[in-house]
N, C-alpha and C positions, 0 to 999 in steps of 0.2 A: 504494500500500500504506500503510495506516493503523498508527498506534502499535502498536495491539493486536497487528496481524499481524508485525508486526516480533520485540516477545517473543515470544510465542507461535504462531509459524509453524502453518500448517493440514497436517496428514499428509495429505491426499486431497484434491484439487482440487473440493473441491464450494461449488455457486454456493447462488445464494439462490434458495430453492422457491417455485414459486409453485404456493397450493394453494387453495382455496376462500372464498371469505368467510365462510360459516358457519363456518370450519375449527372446533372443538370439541377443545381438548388433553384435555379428561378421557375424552373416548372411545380407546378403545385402534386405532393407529395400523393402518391395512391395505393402503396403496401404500408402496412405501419412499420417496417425499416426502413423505409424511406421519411419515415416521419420522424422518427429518432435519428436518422442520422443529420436531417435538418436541425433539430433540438442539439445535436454534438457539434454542428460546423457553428451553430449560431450563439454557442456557449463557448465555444474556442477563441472566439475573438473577441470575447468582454474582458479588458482590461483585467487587473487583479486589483485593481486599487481603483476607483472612481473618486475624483472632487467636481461638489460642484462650482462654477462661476458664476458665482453674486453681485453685482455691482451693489454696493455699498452706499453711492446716493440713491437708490430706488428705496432701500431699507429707511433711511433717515426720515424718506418724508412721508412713512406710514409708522413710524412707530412712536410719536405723538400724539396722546391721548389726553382731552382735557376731564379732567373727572368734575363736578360742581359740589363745591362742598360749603353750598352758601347756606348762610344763617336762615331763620326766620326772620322779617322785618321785625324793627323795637316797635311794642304795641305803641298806639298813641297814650299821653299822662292821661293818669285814672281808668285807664280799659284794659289793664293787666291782672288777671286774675291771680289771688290769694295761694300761698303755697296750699292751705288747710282746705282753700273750695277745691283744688285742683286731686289733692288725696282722698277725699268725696267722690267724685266725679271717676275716677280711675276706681272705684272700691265701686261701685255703681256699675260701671261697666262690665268688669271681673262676673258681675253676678249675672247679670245678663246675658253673658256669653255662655254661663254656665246653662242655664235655663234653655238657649238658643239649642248648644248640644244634647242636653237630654231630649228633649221635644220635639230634636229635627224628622226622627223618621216616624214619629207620628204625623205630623205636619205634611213630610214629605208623602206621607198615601191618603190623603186627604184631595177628591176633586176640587179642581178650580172652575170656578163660575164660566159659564158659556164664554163670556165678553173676556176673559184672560186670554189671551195667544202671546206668549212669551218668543222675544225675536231668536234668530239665529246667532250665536257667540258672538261672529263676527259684522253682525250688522250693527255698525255702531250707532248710525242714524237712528235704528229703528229705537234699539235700546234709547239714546235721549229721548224719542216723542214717547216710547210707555213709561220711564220714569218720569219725566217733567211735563209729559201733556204733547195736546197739537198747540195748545193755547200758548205756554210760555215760548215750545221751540220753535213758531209762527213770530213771537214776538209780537202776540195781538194780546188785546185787554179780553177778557173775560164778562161779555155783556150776555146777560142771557135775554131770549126775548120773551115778552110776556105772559105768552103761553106757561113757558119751564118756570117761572118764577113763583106761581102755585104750586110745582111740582118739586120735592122735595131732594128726588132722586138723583144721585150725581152721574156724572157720564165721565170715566174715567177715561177714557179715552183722548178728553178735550183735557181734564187736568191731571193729567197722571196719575197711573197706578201707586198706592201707598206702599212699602215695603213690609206686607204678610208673611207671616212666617211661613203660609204655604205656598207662598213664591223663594225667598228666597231659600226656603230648604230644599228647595228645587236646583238650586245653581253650583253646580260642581266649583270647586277651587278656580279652574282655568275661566270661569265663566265669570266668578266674582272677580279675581282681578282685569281681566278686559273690561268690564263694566266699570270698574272702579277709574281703571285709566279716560274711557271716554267721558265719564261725565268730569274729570280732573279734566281732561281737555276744553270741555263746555266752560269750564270755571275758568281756566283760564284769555277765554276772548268775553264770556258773557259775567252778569253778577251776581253773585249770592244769592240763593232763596229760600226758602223754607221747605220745599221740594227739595232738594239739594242736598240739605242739611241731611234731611231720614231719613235718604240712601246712600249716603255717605257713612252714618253712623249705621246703619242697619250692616253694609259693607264691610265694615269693619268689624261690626260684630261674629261674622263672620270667615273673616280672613283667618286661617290660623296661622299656629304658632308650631316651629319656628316659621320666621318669613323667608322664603324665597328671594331668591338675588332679585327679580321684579318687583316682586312685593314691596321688599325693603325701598326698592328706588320711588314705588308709587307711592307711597303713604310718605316719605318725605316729600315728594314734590305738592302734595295734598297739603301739606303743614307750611311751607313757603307760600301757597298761591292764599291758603287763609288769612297768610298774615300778613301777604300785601294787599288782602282787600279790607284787611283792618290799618293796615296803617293810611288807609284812605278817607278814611272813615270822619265824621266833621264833628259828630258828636257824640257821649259815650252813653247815648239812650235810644240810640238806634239796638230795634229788635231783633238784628243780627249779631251783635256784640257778642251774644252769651254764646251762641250756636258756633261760629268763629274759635271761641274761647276753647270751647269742649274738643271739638276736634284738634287744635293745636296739643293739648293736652293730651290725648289719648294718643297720637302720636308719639310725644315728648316722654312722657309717664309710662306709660304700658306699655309701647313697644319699646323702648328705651332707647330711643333718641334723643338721650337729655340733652343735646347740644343745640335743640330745637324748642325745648322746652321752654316756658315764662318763667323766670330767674323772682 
């Protein structure tokens, strides 16, 4: 046994073909010795040593990556929640999540009303118009006409489905976080609302733990965009303050992003 054979041992016992003197390798092979001896002439002439050639300015100008490892905006004075409301709120949560998991697969075989047609993962649009409505993702007012105005009944379709437990125990992992990322998208061209808020926090109560390399990037990018639409904010008795609050919190607190947290 020769050098060769020593590193690189043979998988299959095969000897050396003996095949025609005219043999011809650019005609395509038709005994299987003809085929192995293609396999030995084309193995004979691979170097013993392979480098490959890299150009080195190609390398440079992909291997800069910016990572963002930016704060939350400083709240505006007086709309900074209390270390003592924020370990409230976090102990609040914990239990809710608890509750969410026990109850999910009762919830989960539980029918959904006719008017429920939950979207495909990936349809982002669809998913904003069933959580926020055709009314808010239209960006029209909510006039009903006289008729409905006796009528008590809401039409969720016009303002968004609320987040039920026997929807979202319906949403695998993958499905809460794309959800979660589109409407963080909506937040960040559109503003705040109280729709927004429940399926964000509904979302979260959901997400588990540990978080996923995604995860962890969505629920901070979720905790920045809150808190530059509180640092926008004119007064601290706007009714989005508290909703704002909680969400940076539960970010900062429970998932433990304290670098994002209200200090």
């Amino acid at each position: 046994m020769d050098d060769d054979q020593e590193l690189m041992p043979r998988l299959l016992p095969v000897e050396q073909c003996d095949v025609a003197e005219d043999f011809d390798p650019s005609v395509p092979p038709i005994t299987p010795q003809e085929y192995l001896r293609r396999v030995q002439i084309e193995a004979a002439k691979c170097p013993d040593v392979v480098v490959a050639r890299i150009d080195p300015k190609k390398l440079k100008k992909k291997q800069t990556v910016n990572v963002s490892l930016t704060r939350c905006h400083p709240a505006p004075e007086g709309c900074s929640p209390g270390l003592k409301w924020q370990q409230q709120q976090v102990a609040n949560f914990s239990a809710i999540r608890q509750k969410v998991n026990k109850h999910r697969m009762h919830w989960k075989s539980q029918p959904l009303d006719g008017n429920v047609m939950m979207p495909q993962v990936e349809d982002e649009e669809g998913w904003k118009k069933f959580c926020l409505g055709e009314k808010l993702y239209l960006n029209s007012s909510l006039i009903l006409p006289d008729g409905e105005c006796e009528n008590p009944g809401v039409d969720y379709i016009k303002v968004g489905f609320p987040p039920l437990l026997s929807i979202v125990s319906r949403m695998s992992q993958a499905t809460v976080t794309s959800v979660l990322e589109y409407l963080i998208n909506w937040l960040g061209t559109k503003d705040f609302s109280p729709e927004l808020g429940r399926w964000f926090y509904a979302l979260l109560a959901c997400l588990e733990k540990p978080l996923l390399p995604e995860g962890h990037s969505l629920i901070r990018q979720l905790a920045r965009c809150c808190s530059e639409v509180r640092s926008r904010m004119e007064s601290k008795e706007e009714e989005k303050l508290s909703a704002l609050n909680l969400l940076i919190c539960l970010v900062g607190r429970y998932f433990d992003q304290r670098d994002l947290a209200d200090s």
